[in-house]
N, C-alpha and C positions, 0 to 999 in steps of 0.2 A: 722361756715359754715351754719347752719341748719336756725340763724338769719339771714343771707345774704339772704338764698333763701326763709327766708318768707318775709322779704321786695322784693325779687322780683317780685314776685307773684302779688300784690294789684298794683305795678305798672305795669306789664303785663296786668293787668286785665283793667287798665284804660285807658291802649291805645289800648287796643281790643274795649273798651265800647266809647271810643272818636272816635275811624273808625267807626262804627257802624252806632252814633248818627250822624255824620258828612255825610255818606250815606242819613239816612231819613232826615236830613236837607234840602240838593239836592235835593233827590226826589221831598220835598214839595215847593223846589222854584221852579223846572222846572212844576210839578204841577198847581202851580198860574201861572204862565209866559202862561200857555196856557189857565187856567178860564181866565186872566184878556184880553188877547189878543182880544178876544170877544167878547167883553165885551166896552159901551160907556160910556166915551167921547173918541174918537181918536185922540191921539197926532198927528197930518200928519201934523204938523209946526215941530215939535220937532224931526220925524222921516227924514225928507228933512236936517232937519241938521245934522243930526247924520251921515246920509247917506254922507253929503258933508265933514265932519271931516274925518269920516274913506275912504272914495274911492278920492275924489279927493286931501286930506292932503297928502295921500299916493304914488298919482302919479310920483313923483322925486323919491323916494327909491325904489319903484316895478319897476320903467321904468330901472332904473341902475340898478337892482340887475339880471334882466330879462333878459339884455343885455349881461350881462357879462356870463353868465349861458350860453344862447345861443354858444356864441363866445368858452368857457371854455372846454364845452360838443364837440363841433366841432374840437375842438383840442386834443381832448383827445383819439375818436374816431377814428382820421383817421389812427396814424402810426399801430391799428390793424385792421383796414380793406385793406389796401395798403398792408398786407403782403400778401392777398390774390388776389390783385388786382382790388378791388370791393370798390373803393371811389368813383365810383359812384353812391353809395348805403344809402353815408353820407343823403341827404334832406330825405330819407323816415327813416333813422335810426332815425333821429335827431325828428322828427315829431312825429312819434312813442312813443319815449321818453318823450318828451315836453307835448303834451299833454297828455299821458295815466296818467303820474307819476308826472314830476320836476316842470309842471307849476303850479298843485295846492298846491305840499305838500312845495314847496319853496313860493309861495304866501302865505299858511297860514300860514306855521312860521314866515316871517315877519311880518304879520300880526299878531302873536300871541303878538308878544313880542312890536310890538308899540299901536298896536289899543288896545291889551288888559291889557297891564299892565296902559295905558292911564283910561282906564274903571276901572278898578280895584284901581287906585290911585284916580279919581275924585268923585269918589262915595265913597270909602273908607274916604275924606277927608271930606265929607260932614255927612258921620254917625258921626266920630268922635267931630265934631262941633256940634252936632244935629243939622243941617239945617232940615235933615231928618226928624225930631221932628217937624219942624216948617212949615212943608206943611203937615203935617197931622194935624194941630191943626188948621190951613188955609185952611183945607176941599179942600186940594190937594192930590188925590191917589201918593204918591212916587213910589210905585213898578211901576204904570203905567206907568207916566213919565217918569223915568229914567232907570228903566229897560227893561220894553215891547220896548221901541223906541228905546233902542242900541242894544237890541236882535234882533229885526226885520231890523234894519240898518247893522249888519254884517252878517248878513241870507241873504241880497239883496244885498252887493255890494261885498263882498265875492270872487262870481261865476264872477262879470263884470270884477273883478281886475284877475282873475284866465285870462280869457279870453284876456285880454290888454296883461297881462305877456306870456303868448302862441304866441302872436303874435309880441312882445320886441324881445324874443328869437329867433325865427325864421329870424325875421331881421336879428339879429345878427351870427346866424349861415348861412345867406343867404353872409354876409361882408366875414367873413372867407371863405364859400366855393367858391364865387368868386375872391378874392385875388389867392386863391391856384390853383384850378381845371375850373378858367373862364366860370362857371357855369352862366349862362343868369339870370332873373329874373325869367322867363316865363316859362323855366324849372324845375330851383329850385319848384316853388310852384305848378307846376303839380304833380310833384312828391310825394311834400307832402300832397297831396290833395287826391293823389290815394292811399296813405298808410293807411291813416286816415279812418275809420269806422264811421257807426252812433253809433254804441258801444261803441265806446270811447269818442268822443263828449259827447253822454248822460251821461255815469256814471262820467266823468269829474266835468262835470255842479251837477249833483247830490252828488258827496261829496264832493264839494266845499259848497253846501249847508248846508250841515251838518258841514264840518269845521267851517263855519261862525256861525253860533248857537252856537256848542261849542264855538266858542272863547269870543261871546257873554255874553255866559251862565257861563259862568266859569269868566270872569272880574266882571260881577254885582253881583255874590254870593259873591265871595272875597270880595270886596266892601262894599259889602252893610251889611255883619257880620264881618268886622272888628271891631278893638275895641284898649283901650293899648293906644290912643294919637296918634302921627307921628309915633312911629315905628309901631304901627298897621299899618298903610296907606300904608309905606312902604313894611311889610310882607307882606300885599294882595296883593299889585304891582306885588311882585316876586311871590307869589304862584302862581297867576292868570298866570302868562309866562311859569312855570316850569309845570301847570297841563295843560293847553293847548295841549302844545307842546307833552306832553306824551299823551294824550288823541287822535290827532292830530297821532299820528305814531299809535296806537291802532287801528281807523277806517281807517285810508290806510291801514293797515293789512288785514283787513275786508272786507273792500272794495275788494280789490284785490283780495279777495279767491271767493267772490260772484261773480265777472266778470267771471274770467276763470273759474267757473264753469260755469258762461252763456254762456260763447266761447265753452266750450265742447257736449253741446248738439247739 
């Protein structure tokens, strides 16, 4: 027993000192990611693509996923408001909803797990080959290229895809509430126009930003310190989605306590 728990111990101690070192690791690439950001030459070819793989690649899966959410939420909502008699309260419930909360945190976890396990496997595959190796030896910065230009490509299209799915769903909740309750168009989005705040708008747009960083920031570390051959590649793929995503419900936590208390003053 006494040997059991002194092998426990050294291996305790190295995965305290592996979280640790893995913290200032982060630190020092989000660090560089803001010296290099400011830093010339600008990739603005390389950021126009990046921007068009992540926001327009992704328009088929946010436009369906957004729809159905819309549609989903509308039907989930009405047989408890109809107890009270108040489904006509569905386009500012739904509104409310849509954008305070389900358009961004459902656009970044799709986002987490295509854009960034994408990010996380194509950089991950390119350390393992050392191509990496071979633009730095061709007096090519890699962090700037490949990194600064998909951090700053899902820091910018992020918040546009946040915004496209805001307004997927609301169609969609607009089909259901007219199918049921013959709700006009013209009503519907009055409605949800009067519910809607510049407070919510803003802090939307604002942690949709921050989502997009993170999911950035978190596929190009994975990536870029993989190691191991193919299953490396593959474990960054999956860490890069699995930290996201938890990172991702941490600052909607956050988020959400900052707002209402801004609502309360």
């Amino acid at each position: 027993m006494a040997e059991e728990s002194h092998d426990r111990k050294p291996l305790l101690s190295k995965k305290i000192d592996k979280f640790f070192t893995g913290l200032a690791d982060a630190w020092n690439f989000v660090r560089r990611f803001f010296q290099e950001v400011f830093l010339p030459p600008y990739e603005f070819k390389e950021v126009i693509h990046q921007c068009y793989r992540i926001g327009v690649e992704s328009l088929p899966l946010i436009s369906l996923t957004g729809f159905i959410v819309g549609i989903v939420f509308t039907n989930q909502s009405r047989p408890s408001l109809s107890e009270f008699g108040a489904t006509s309260w569905l386009p500012s419930l739904i509104s409310i909803a849509v954008v305070r909360a389900m358009g961004p945190l459902v656009t970044a976890l799709i986002a987490a797990g295509k854009v960034g396990s994408s990010i996380g496997a194509e950089i991950g595959s390119m350390k393992v080959t050392e191509q990496i190796d071979a633009m730095e030896v061709s007096a090519t910065n890699p962090f700037k290229f490949l990194v600064v230009t998909r951090v700053l490509a899902t820091t910018f299209m992020i918040p546009i895809l946040v915004l496209y799915t805001d307004f997927v769903a609301l169609i969609g909740s607009f089909i259901n509430v007219n199918a049921n309750e013959l709700v006009s168009l013209s009503t519907f989005f009055v409605q949800v126009f009067e519910s809607i705040t510049f407070l919510d708008i803003t802090s939307s747009i604002l942690k949709s930003l921050v989502f997009g960083f993170t999911i950035g920031v978190v596929g190009c570390y994975k990536g870029y310190h993989s190691s191991k051959g193919t299953e490396g590649v593959g474990r960054a793929a999956n860490s890069a989605v699995v930290i996201s995503m938890f990172l991702i419900f941490i600052e909607e936590l956050l988020s959400l306590q900052i707002v209402n208390a801004i609502r309360a003053m």
